[in-house]
Backbone as JSON Lines, residues from 0, in Angstrom:
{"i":0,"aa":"X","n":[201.59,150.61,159.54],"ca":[200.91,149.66,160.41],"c":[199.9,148.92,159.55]}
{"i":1,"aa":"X","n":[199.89,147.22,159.9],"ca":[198.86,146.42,158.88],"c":[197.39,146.75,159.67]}
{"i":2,"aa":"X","n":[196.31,147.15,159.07],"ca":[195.21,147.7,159.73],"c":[194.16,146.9,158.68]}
{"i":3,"aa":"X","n":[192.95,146.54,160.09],"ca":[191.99,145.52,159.13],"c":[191.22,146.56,159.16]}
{"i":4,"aa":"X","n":[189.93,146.19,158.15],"ca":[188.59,147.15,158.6],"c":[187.18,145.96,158.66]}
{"i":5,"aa":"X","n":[186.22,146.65,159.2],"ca":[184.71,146.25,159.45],"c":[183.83,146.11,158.32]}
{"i":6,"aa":"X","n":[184.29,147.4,157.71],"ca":[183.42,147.65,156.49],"c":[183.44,147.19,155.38]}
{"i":7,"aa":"X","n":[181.9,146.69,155.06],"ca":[181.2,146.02,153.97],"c":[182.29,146.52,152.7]}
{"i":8,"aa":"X","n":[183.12,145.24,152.11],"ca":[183.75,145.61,150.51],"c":[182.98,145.99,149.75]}
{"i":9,"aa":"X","n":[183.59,146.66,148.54],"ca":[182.85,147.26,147.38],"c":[182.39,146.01,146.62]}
{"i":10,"aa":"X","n":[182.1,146.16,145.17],"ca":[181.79,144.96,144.57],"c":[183.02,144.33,144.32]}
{"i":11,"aa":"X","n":[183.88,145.09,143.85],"ca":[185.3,144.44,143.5],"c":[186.0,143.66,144.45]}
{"i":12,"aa":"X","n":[185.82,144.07,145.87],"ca":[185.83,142.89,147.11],"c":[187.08,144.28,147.71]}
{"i":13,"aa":"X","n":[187.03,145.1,147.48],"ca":[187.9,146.24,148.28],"c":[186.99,147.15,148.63]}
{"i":14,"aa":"X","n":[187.78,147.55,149.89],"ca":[187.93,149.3,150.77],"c":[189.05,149.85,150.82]}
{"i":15,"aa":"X","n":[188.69,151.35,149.73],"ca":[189.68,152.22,149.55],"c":[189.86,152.87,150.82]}
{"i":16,"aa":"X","n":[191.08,153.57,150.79],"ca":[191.02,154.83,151.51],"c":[191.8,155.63,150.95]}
{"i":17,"aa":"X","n":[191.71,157.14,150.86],"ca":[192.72,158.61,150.5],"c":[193.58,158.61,151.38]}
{"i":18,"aa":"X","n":[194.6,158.93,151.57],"ca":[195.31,159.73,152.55],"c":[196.29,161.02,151.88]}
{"i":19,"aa":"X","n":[197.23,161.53,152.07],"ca":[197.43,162.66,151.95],"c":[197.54,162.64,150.21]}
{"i":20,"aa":"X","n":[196.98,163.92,149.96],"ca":[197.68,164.33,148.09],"c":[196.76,163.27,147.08]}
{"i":21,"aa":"X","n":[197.35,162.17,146.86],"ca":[196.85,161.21,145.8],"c":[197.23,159.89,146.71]}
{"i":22,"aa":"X","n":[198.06,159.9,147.58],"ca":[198.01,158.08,148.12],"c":[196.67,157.58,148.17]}
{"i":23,"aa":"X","n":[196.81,156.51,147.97],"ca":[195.24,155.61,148.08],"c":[195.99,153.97,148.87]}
{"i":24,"aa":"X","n":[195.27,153.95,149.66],"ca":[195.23,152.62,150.74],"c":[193.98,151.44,149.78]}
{"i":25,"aa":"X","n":[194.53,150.3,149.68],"ca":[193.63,149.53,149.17],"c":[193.5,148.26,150.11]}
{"i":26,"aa":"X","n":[192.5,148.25,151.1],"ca":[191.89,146.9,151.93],"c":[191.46,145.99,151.34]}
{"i":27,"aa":"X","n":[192.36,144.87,150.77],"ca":[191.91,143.54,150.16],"c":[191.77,142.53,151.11]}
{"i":28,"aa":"X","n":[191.2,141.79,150.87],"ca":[191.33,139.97,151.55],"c":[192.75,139.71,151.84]}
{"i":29,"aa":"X","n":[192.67,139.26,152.91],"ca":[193.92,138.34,153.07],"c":[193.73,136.92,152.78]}
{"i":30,"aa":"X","n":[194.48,135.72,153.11],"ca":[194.7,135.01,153.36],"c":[193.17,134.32,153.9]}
{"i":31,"aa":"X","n":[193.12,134.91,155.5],"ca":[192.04,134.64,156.2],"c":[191.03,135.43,155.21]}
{"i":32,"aa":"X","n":[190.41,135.84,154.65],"ca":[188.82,136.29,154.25],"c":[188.91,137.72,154.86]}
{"i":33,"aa":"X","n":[189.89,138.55,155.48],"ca":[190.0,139.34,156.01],"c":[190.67,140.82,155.33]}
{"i":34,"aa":"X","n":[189.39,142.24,155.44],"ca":[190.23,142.92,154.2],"c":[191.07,143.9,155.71]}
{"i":35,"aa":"X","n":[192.16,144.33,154.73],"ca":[193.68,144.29,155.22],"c":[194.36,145.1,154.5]}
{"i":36,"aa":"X","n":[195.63,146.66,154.87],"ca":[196.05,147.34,154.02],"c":[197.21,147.52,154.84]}
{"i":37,"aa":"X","n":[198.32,147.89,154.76],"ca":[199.42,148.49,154.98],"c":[199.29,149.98,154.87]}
{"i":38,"aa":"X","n":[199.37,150.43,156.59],"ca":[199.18,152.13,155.74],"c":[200.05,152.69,156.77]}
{"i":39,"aa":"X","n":[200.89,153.38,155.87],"ca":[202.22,154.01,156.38],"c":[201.88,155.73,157.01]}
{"i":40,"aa":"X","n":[200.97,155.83,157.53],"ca":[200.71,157.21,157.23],"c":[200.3,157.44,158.41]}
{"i":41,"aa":"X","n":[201.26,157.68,159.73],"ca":[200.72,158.08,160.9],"c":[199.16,158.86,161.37]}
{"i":42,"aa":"X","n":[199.15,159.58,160.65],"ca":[198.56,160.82,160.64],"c":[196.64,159.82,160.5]}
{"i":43,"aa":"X","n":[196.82,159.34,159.03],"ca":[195.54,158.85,158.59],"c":[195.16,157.64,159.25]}
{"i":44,"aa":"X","n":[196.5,156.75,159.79],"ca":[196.3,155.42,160.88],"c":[195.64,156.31,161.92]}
{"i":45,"aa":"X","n":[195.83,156.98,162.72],"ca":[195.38,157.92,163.43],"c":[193.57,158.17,163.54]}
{"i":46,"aa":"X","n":[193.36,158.91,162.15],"ca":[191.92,159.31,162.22],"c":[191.72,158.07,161.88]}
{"i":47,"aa":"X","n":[191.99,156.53,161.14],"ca":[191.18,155.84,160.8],"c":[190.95,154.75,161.76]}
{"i":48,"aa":"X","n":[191.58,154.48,163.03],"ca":[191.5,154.22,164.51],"c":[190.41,154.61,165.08]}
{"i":49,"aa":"X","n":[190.16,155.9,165.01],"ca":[188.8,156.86,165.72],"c":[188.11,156.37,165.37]}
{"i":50,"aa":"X","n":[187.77,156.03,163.98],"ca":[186.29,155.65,163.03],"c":[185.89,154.58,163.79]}
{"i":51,"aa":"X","n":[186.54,153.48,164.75],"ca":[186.03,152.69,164.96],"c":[185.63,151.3,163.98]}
{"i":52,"aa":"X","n":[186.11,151.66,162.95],"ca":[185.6,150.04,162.3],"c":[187.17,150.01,161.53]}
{"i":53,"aa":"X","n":[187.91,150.3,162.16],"ca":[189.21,150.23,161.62],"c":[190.43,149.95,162.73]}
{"i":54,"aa":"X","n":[191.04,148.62,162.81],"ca":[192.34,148.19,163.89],"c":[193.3,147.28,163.57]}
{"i":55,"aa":"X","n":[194.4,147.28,164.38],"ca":[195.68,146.79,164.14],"c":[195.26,145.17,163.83]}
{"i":56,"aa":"X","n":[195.64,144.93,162.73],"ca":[196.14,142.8,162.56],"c":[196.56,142.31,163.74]}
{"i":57,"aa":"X","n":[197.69,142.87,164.02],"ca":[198.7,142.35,165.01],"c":[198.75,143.09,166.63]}
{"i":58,"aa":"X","n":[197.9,141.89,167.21],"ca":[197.52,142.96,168.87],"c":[198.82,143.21,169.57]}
{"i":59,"aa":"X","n":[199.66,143.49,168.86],"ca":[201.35,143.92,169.68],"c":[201.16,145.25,169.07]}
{"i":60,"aa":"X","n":[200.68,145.51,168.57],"ca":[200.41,147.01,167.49],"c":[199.29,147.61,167.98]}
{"i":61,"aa":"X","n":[198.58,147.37,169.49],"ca":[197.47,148.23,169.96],"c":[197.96,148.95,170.74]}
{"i":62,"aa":"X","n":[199.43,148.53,171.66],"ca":[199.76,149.84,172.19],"c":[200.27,151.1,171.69]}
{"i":63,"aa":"X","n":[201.02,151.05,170.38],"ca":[201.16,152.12,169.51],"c":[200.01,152.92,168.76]}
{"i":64,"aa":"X","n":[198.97,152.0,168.5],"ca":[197.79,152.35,168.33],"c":[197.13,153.29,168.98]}
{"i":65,"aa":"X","n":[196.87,152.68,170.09],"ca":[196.52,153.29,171.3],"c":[197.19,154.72,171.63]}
{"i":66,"aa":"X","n":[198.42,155.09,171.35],"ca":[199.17,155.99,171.85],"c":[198.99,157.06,170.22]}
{"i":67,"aa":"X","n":[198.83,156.41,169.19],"ca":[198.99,157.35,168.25],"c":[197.47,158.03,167.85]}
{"i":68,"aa":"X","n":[196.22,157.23,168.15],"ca":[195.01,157.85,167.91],"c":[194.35,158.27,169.38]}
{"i":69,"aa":"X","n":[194.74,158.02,170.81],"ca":[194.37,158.52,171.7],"c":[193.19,158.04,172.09]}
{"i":70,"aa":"X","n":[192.36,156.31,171.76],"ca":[191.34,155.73,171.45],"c":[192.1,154.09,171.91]}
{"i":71,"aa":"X","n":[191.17,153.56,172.86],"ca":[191.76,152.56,173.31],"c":[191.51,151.25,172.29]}
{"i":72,"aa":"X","n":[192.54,150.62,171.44],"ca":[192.54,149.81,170.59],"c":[191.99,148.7,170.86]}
{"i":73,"aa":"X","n":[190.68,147.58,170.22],"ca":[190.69,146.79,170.59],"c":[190.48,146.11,169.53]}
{"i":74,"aa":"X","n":[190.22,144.86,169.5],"ca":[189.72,144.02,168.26],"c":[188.66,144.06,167.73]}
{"i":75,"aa":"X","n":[188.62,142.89,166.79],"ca":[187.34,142.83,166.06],"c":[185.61,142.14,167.07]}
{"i":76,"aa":"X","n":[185.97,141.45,168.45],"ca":[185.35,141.03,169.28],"c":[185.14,141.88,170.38]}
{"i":77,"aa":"X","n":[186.02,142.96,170.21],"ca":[185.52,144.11,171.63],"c":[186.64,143.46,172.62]}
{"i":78,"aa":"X","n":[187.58,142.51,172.88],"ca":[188.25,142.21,173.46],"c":[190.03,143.31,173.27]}
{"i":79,"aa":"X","n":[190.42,143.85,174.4],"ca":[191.55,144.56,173.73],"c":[192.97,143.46,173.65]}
{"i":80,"aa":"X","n":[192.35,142.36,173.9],"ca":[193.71,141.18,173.6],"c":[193.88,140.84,172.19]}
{"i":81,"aa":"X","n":[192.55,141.07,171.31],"ca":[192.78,140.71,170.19],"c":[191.98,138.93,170.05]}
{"i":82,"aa":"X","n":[192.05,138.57,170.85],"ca":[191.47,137.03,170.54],"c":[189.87,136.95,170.67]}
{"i":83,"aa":"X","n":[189.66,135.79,169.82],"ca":[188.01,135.85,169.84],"c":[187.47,134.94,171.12]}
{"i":84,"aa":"X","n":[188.27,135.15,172.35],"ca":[188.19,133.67,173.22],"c":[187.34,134.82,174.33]}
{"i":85,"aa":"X","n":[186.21,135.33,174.18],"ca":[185.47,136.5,174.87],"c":[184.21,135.17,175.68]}
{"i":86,"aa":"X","n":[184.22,135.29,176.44],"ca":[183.1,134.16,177.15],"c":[181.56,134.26,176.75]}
{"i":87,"aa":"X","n":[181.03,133.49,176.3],"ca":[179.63,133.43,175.77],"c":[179.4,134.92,175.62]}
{"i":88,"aa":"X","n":[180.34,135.54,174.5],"ca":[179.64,136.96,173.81],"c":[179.33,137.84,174.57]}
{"i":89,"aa":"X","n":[179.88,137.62,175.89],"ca":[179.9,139.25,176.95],"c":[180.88,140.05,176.61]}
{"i":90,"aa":"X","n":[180.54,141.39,176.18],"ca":[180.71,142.86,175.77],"c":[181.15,142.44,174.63]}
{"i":91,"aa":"X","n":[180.31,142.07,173.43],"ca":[180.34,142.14,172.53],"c":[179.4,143.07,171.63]}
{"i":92,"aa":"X","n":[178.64,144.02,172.33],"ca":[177.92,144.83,172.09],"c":[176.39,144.7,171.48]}
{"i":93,"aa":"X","n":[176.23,143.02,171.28],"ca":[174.85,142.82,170.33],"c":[173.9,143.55,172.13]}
{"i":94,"aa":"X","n":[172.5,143.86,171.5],"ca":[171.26,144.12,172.3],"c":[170.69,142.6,172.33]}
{"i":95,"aa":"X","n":[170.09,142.36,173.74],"ca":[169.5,140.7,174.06],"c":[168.79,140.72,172.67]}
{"i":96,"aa":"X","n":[167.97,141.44,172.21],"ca":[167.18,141.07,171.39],"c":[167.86,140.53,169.72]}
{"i":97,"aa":"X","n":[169.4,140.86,170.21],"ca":[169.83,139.91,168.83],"c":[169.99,138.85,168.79]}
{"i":98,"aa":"X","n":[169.7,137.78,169.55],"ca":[168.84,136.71,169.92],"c":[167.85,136.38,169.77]}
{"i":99,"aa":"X","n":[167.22,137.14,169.41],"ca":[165.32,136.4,169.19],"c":[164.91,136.48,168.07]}
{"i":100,"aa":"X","n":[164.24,135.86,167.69],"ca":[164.13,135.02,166.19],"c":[162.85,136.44,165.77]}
{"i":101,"aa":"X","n":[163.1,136.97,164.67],"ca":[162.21,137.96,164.11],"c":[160.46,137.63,164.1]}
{"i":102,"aa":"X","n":[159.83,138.65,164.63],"ca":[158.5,137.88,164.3],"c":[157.67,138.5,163.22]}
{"i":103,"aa":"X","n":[157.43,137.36,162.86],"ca":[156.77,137.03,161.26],"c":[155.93,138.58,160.79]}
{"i":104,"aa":"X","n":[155.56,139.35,159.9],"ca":[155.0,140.58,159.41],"c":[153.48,139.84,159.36]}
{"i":105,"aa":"X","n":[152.43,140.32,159.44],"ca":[151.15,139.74,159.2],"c":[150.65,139.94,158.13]}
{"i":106,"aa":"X","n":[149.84,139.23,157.36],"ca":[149.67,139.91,156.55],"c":[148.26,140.3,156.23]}
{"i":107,"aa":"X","n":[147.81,141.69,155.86],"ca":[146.79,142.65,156.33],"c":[145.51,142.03,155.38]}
{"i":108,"aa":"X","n":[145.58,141.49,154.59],"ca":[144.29,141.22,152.99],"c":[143.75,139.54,153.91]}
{"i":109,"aa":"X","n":[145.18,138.89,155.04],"ca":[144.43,137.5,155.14],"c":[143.39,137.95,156.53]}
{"i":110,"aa":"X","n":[144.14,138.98,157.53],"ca":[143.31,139.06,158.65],"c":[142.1,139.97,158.4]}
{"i":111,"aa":"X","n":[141.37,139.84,157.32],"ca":[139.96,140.33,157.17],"c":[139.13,139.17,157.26]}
């Protein structure tokens, strides 16, 4: 199954993964800017579903998903269709306050 991930690339611009013995999964860029691996390995598609920052490319591949990690598959938007067409960012999980513009640190040597 082609499986994207969430997680921040290394410097080299990959995310490894182990799976059984010595296989190694390598998440490169695609095309889109998107890192991306082919991983044949029921078992490790499985636990790497659970982790949550790991899902199917292709949303025709969430019901197998779905059925092989026991974790309801959804996209990268929290939508389980796969498309980013989610209405003004409802259940996209940010807190209101990821909206509001940071306020400034004071600084302690001027307010004397």
């Amino acid at each position: 199954m082609k499986l994207q991930t969430s997680i921040i690339a290394r410097r080299d611009g990959t995310v490894r993964v182990s799976g059984k013995g010595a296989q190694r999964y390598v998440f490169q860029a695609d095309e889109d800017g998107q890192l991306v691996a082919d991983v044949d390995d029921d078992e490790l598609v499985a636990h790497l579903l659970q982790q949550g920052t790991f899902w199917p490319v292709d949303p025709g591949d969430y019901d197998a998903a779905t059925a092989l990690s026991g974790v309801q598959t959804v996209g990268p938007d929290g939508g389980a269709d796969g498309d980013d067409d989610d209405a003004d960012g409802a259940g996209d999980g940010q807190p209101q306050e990821a909206n509001t513009p940071p306020r400034p640190r004071r600084n302690p040597r001027k307010a004397r």
